[in-house]
Every structure is written in C-alpha cells, then in structure tokens.
C-alpha positions, 0 to 999 in steps of 0.5 A, spaced: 336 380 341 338 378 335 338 382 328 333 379 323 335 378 316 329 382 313 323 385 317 317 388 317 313 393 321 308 392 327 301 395 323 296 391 325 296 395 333 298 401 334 297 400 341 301 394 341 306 398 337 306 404 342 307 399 348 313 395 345 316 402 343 316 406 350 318 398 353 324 399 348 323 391 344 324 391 337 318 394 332 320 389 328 318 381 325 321 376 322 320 375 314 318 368 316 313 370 320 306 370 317 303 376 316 295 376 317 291 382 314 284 384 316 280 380 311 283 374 312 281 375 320 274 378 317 274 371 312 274 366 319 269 371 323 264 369 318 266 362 317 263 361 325 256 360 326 252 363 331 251 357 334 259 356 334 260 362 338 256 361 343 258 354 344 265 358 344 264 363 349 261 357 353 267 354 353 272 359 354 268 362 360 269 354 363 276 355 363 281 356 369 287 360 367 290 356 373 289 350 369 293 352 362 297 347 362 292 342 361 288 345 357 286 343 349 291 349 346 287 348 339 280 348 342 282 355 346 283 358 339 278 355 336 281 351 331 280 344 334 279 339 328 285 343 324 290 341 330 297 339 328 294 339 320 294 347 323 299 353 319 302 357 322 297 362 318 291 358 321 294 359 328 296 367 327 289 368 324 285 364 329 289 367 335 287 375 331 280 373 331 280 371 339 284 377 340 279 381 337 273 378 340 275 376 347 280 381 349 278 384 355 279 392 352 274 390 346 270 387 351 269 392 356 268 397 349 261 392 348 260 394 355 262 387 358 263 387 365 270 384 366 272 383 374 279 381 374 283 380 367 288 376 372 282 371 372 280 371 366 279 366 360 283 370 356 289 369 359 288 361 357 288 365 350 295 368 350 297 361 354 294 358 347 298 363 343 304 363 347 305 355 345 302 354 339 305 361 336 312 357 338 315 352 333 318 349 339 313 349 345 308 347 340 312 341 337 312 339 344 305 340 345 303 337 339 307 331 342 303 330 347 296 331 344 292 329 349 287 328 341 292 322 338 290 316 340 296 312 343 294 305 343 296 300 338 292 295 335 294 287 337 293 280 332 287 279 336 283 286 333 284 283 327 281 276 328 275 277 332 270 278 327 273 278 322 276 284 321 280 286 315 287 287 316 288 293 313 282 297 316 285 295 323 293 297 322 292 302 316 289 309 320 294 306 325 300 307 322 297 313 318 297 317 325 303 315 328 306 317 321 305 325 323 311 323 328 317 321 323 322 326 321 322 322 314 318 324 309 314 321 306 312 315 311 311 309 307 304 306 309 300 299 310 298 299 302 294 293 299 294 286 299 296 287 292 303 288 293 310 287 291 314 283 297 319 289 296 314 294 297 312 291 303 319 289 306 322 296 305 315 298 309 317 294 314 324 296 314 322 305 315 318 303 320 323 298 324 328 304 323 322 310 325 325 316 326 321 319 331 321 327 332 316 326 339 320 329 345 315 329 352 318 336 355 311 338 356 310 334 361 316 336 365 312 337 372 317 343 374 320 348 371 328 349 372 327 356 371 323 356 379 329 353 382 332 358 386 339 357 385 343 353 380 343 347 384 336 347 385 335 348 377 340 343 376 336 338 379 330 340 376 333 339 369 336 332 371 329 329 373 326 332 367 331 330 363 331 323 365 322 322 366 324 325 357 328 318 355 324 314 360 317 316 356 322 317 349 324 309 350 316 307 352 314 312 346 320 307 342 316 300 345 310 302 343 312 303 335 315 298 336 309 293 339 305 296 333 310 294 327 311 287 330 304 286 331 303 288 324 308 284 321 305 278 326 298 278 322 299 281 315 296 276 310 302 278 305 307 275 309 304 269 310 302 269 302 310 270 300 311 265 305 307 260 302 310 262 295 317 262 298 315 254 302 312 252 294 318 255 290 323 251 295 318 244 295 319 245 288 326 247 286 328 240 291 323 237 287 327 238 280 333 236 284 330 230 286 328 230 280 335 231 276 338 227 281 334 221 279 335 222 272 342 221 273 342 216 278 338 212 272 343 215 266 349 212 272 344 206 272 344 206 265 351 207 263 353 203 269 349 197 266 352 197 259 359 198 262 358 191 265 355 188 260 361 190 256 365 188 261 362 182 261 362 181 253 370 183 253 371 177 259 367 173 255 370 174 250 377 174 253 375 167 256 374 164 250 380 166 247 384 164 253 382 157 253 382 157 245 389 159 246 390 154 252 386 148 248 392 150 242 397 150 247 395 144 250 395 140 243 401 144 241 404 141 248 401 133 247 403 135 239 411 136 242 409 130 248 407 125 242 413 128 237 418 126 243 415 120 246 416 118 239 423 120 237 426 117 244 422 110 242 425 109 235 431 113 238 432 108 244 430 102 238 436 104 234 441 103 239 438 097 242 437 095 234 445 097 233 446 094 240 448 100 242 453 101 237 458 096 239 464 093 236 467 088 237 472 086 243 468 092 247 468 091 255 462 091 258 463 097 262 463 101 255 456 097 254 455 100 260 456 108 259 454 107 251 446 105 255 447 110 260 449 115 254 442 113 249 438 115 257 441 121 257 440 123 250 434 121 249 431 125 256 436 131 255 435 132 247 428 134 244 424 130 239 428 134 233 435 133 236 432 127 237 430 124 230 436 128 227 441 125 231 438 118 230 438 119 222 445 121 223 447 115 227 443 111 221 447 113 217 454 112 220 458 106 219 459 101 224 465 104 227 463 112 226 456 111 230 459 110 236 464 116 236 458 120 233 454 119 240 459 120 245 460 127 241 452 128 242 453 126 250 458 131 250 456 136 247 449 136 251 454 136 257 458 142 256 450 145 254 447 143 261 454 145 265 453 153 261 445 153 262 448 151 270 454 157 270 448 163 267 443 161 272 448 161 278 451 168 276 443 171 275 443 168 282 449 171 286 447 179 282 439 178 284 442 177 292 447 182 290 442 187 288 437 185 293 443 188 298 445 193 295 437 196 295 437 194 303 443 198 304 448 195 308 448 189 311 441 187 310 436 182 313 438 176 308 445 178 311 443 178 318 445 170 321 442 167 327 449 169 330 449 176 329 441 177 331 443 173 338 450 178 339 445 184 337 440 183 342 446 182 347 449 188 345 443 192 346 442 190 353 450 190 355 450 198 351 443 201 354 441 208 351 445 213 353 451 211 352 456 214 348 458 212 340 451 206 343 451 204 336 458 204 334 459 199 340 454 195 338 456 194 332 463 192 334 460 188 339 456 185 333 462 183 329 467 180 334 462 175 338 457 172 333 461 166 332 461 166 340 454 168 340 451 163 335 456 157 338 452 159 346 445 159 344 445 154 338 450 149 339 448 144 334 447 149 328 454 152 325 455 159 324 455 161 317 461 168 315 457 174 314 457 178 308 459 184 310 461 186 317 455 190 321 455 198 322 452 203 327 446 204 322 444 197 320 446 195 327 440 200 329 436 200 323 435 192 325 435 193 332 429 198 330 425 192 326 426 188 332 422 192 336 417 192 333 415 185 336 418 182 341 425 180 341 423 173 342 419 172 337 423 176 332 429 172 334 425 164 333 422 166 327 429 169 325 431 162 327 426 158 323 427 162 317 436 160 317 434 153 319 428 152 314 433 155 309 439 150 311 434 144 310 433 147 303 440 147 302 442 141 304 436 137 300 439 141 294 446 138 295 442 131 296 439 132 290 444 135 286 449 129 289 443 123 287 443 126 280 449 127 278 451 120 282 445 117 277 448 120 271 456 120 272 460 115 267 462 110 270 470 112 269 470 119 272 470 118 279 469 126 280 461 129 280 458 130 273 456 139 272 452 137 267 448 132 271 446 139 277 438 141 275 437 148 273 436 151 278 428 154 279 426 161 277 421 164 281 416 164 274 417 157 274 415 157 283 409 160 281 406 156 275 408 150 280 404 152 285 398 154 281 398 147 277 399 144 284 393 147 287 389 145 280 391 139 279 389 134 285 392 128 287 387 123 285 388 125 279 392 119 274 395 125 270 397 130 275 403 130 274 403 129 267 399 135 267 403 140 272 409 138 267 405 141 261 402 147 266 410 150 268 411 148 260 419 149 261 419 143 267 419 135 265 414 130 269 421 129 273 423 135 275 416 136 278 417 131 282 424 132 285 421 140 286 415 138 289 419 133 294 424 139 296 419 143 298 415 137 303 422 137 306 423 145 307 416 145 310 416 139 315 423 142 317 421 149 318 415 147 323 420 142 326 424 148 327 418 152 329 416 146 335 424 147 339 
C-alpha cells in the first residue's frame, strides 16, 4: 500500500478503528480526503423531513442488493437532486448520515428486526458509497447517469411552433458541457453576439474534449475470469463495446452542433451581412470601373479629337504645301517654256548662228545642238546662255554653243558614271548581307544543277554539300544549255559553296521544286527583257542625239538610271492620275519632280514590256 504525504487518524469509529487495526490496514487517511465532523452529520440530519424519511426507508426497503449496479447511486445516499454537482464532502456526509441511520448495529440497537444483512438494503448503501466515494468509479457512474438526458434537439424542435432557438439549444449545451475536460465551456449566449464570439463557440465544441468514458456498463468483470486468457478476453470485449459507445458518445455531440450551426439565426444574420458586404463592394467596383471606362471614354474622345485637330491641320498644310509646290513646279514649268521658246527664237533668229560657207551637215548638228540644250538645260541656264549668245558676235556664237553642248554632255556622262557606281555598291552590299552566293547570284543554270545535285547526292553521303557545290560550279552551263536552250546562261558572280548550296536547297523546300524553279525562271527571263529593253532605249536615245560626224554612241545621250524614290513616286502618280485625264503626264511629271513628261513616258513603257514578258514567260 502506498504511504500518504500527510494523514490523519481514523476518530470517527472506534469499532471500525479496532477491526482495521487486528486486520492489519493502515489507520490512516489521506490529507485530501475530506473529514466530516458530527455537526456536519448532525446538520444534514435536520435538513430531511419526516416525510423525507419515510419516503426514504420506502425506497431503501424497494431496493435489491443483487441489483446494485443498476441502482441510482445518488438516490441511495439521499443526495439525488445534487448528483454530479455533489462534493466529495456532500458524498461523505450524505454516506455517515445513512451509516448512522441505516446500519444494521443501529438498527438492531432501536430494536429493528434485521434477518440477513447479506440481503439487506444497506448493502445497496455500501455499493453507493464504494462507487461514488471513488473519484474513478464514480467518474465512470457519472458517465452513464441514467438522469442526463442523452437526446439532441433537431432543426425541426426549433420551427415547430415557433420555438425560440435558444431556449431549444441553450440547456442542451449547458448539460453536455459537464463532459469537457475544458473549463470553462463557452455557451450558446444571445442573438446579440459578435461573429468571433459565435465562431470560437462553434469552434470549442467541434473540437469538444470529452472526459465520458463507458467502463460501467462493461457487462463482465475480467477480474471473474479464471485464467489470464479468460480475463484477457473479458478486457478485450469491453474495451472494444468502450470505443464503440465512445465514438456513438462522438456522433452525438457531433449531431447537437451540427444541428445547432444548421438553424442558429446569428449565422444566417452574418451571412446576409457578408452576402450585402460583397453585393455592395462588387457594386463600388462596378461602380469605379464605370468611372474609369467613362474617363478612358473621355480622354479617349479628346484624344481622337485632337488627333483629328492635328490631321486636320497637318492635311491643310499638306496641301497648302502641295498648292505651293504645284505653282512653284508650273512657276519653274512656265519659266523654262519660256526660256526654251525665246532661246529656240534666238538661234532661229540668228539661223542658228551660221556663217558663211557652212555645209549643211553643220546646220544639221547646230539644230540638234539648240534641241539638246534647250531640253537638257534649266530656264536659268537657259536664259543665261541666250544673253550670252546675244551678246557674241557673229563668229564667236556659235563656238560659244558648241562649248555648252559640251559641257552638258561631260555633265549628263558624270551623273551616268555615279549612278552606275551607286548602282554596283547597292548589289555588292546586298551580296554581302546575303553572305555567300546570294539569291540575286543564283542563275537559272545553277538553280537547274542544284536540283540535279540533290537528287544524284541523296542524304547520307558523305562531304553531300561540298559534292554539291562542285557539282553546282562545273554543270551549270550544261545544265541551263539542257533545260532552256534558247536562253543564254549568265557567268555567276561567285563560285557556289557547301553552305549557300544548302541554304538555297533549304529555301526551295519549302515549296515545291517546280515552283520554286518556274518562278525563279520568270524571275531571269523578266529581268533580261528589262535588260534588253533598256539596251533598246538606251540605243534609241543616243542614236537620236548623236552628232551626225561620230560614228560611236553618245554617253551623254544614256538616261539616268531610276532610284527606287523615283519608282515609287512613279507608280503612286500612275494610280492617281487616270488615263482619261489630258494632263496625265504632265502631272505625274510634276508628281516625281526630278523626271520630264518624256522620261515618264520611256519608263512607263518599259515597265508594260517586263510585265507582258514575265507573264509570257510564265504562260511556257
């Protein structure tokens, strides 16, 4: 037996002191067992009526001792409405004042016949006292209170008849609260709380830590078992019939909250507040977002006024400028029809500035002389070249315009070798941006040997695209001579190798070979009809302006060749202007600005020709 920390001795009854001494028990108590003097005994004596009493000795006397285990423990003791509310003083007292009362010695000394104390009800008291006098046993009795009320209410208690929420669940929850091993236990409180308040109340009890445990309904005791097998098994079935009514015990509690949680008004209030909170804050959203969509509106509107306002304006200065350019341009126009009409009078005047004994074939070039010059020269090298031709004298005017033919000559062939040089480093450094042999470098020939190569060197042959490449470089003649008779093969550039081989390989793949091939084609026939119709114009011009003496073409007579600005204002002027308009030409002349009426003409006719021999090329 384990020593106590501090004890007292047994005083109350000797007799009982006596028999525990000779049995050889300790005489001792613990410090924290109560001690019950005899007026507190004395005190509850008082407190029970005679009617009491009597009610009492009926019920004591209805008793079965056999039955022990099913009788109200509380009852027995006389504490009944106390129960689990009950000290451990109360018990102790309420036991002395039955012992007092009820035992068999006191009732035999009040000359009570007492036939078998085995049989007795005062038995059913010492089984009361053995259970409820033990923290543990009557922890286990208090589990199964056969007083509590294990029902939960349902949803359907709180809407029939009206019934108000909280008188249905309040004392529901303040009875189960006894069970938590948690104190305090937070309770249902009033529709006049916060949603903290309500959402840690639910929270405690969905997290209820429950001290019930359901050991006295174990229907054996192990300690009757005969062996450890038996008493084994005994302990295993009750431990397993425990966890079952533990987690019944877990579904009910459960069921009482979820219930609760269904129907509570609070929830439902919060909820609405949440519901209008939201409706409310996706309506100042909506709200924001129309303001800005009206400011974007707004600023939007005023944006494409403004743009407006700036095209407006930029369009009146646009043709304010092209007005002042246009009378600038006919200003210019009128200033050099002008200057060529009193400069072709001059020399008609002075019959081209002749002297006597001159053949006709000098007549002929000085006419051809005052053609050239008054096309070729500006109104103000006009008009100043007429002054001076004015002023000479008879022998000196016409060394004087044989000097300006000259010189506008020397000019025309200067502007001619520059544009050509600009000409040849455009092509040079389109090569050298393509890297290698180039697409502008590739010739019908070598696109026909190409394609050969590639069949003849499958993938998979070793060194495929240097093969290739030579292959390209000795059969191109050969291969454009075969596939083309009647076109002559051009001299490449540069010789092909391994990596413009199969980069251009690559760009033909990605169509068919054919088609990559006939629009190559078009492409070498389109751009030898333009070269030959240049070589036609450029013969036609020269053959119109050479002197009648030089037998060899003119340079000077060659047109300057066509910058792609030029190109382009051409063919904007060409779609502007229609061709039922009387003036077309003179006003596409005055659209590209650096071109005459003539030069227009001669271009425009050029580009009818490449266009008609591309399709034709196209139609083979």
């Amino acid at each position: 037996v384990s020593q106590p920390q501090s004890v007292v001795p047994y005083i109350h009854f000797h007799d009982v002191w006596q028999l525990r001494q000779l049995a050889g028990y300790p005489l001792l108590l613990p410090d924290d067992e109560p001690i019950v003097d005899d007026a507190e005994i004395e005190a509850a004596e008082a407190a029970v009526s005679p009617a009491d009493e009597e009610r009492e000795l009926l019920f004591l006397r209805s008793l079965d001792p056999k039955e022990w285990k099913n009788q109200d423990h509380y009852a027995v003791l006389g504490i009944k409405t106390m129960r689990w509310q009950a000290t451990d003083r109360d018990i102790k007292t309420a036991y002395r004042r039955m012992v007092l009362k009820h035992h068999p010695d006191k009732r035999k000394a009040r000359g009570e016949v007492v036939a078998d104390e085995s049989t007795d009800y005062f038995t059913c008291i010492t089984r009361a006292w053995e259970t409820l006098g033990s923290r543990d046993r009557r922890r286990a009795y208090d589990s199964v209170d056969p007083q509590f009320d294990n029902t939960v209410p349902t949803a359907s208690d709180v809407t029939r008849g009206g019934a108000d929420f909280f008188a249905v669940f309040g004392p529901a929850f303040a009875a189960n609260s006894r069970w938590s091993r948690r104190q305090p236990v937070p309770q249902l409180g009033t529709s006049s709380d916060s949603r903290e308040t309500v959402e840690d109340f639910y929270s405690f009890w969905y997290d209820f830590d429950s001290w019930r445990e359901f050991s006295y309904l174990d229907e054996e005791d192990k300690e009757k078992g005969e062996n450890r097998e038996e008493r084994r098994w005994i302990e295993r079935q009750n431990r397993e019939a425990r966890q079952r009514r533990r987690r019944d015990e877990t579904r009910r509690l459960r069921g009482l909250v979820d219930a609760a949680r269904d129907c509570d008004p609070r929830l439902a209030r919060f909820k609405e507040e949440e519901a209008r909170a939201k409706q409310k804050a996706k309506q100042a959203k909506a709200e924001a977002a129309e303001q800005r969509r009206r400011a974007a509106e707004t600023a939007e509107a005023e944006a494409a006024a403004a743009r407006r306002a700036a095209e407006e304006a930029a369009e009146a200065a646009a043709r304010a400028e092209a007005e002042r350019q246009r009378r600038d341009r006919e200003a210019v126009k009128k200033a050099l029809k002008e200057a060529r009409k009193a400069f072709r009078a001059l020399a008609k005047s002075a019959d081209f500035f002749l002297t006597a004994g001159d053949a006709d074939s000098v007549r002929v070039a000085r006419m051809e002389a005052v053609g050239l010059l008054a096309d070729g020269l500006e109104a103000g090298e006009l008009m100043q070249l007429r002054d001076r031709l004015a002023g000479a004298t008879d022998g000196a005017a016409g060394p004087l315009l044989e000097a300006a033919v000259t010189e506008l000559r020397e000019r025309r062939r200067a502007e001619t070798e520059a544009a050509a040089v600009q000409q040849k480093e455009r092509k040079q450094a389109a090569a050298a941006d393509s890297g290698g042999a180039g697409e502008s470098q590739w010739n019908y020939g070598q696109l026909c040997a190409l394609v050969k190569a590639v069949k003849l060197f499958p993938a998979g042959t070793g060194a495929r695209w240097e093969k290739v490449a030579e292959y390209v470089n000795a059969h191109w003649e050969a291969a454009a001579a075969t596939s083309a008779p009647m076109q002559q093969p051009q001299q490449p550039v540069v010789e092909v190798d391994a990596k413009s081989a199969l980069r251009k390989a690559k760009e033909l793949a990605k169509n068919s070979s054919d088609d990559a091939l006939r629009a190559e084609a078009n492409r070498q026939a389109a751009g030898r009809v333009a070269a030959e119709a240049a070589k036609a114009t450029t013969a036609a011009a020269a053959a119109a302006t050479a002197d009648s003496d030089i037998s060899q073409r003119d340079p000077a007579c060659v047109p300057t060749p066509w910058s792609a600005e030029e190109q382009r204002l051409l063919e904007a002027a060409l779609r502007k202007f229609p061709a039922s308009d009387p003036d077309r030409w003179d006003r596409v002349a005055s659209a590209v600005g650096s071109r005459t009426k003539r030069d227009c003409m001669v271009r425009y006719k050029e580009l009818v020709r490449m266009i008609q021999a591309k399709k034709a090329a196209a139609a083979k």
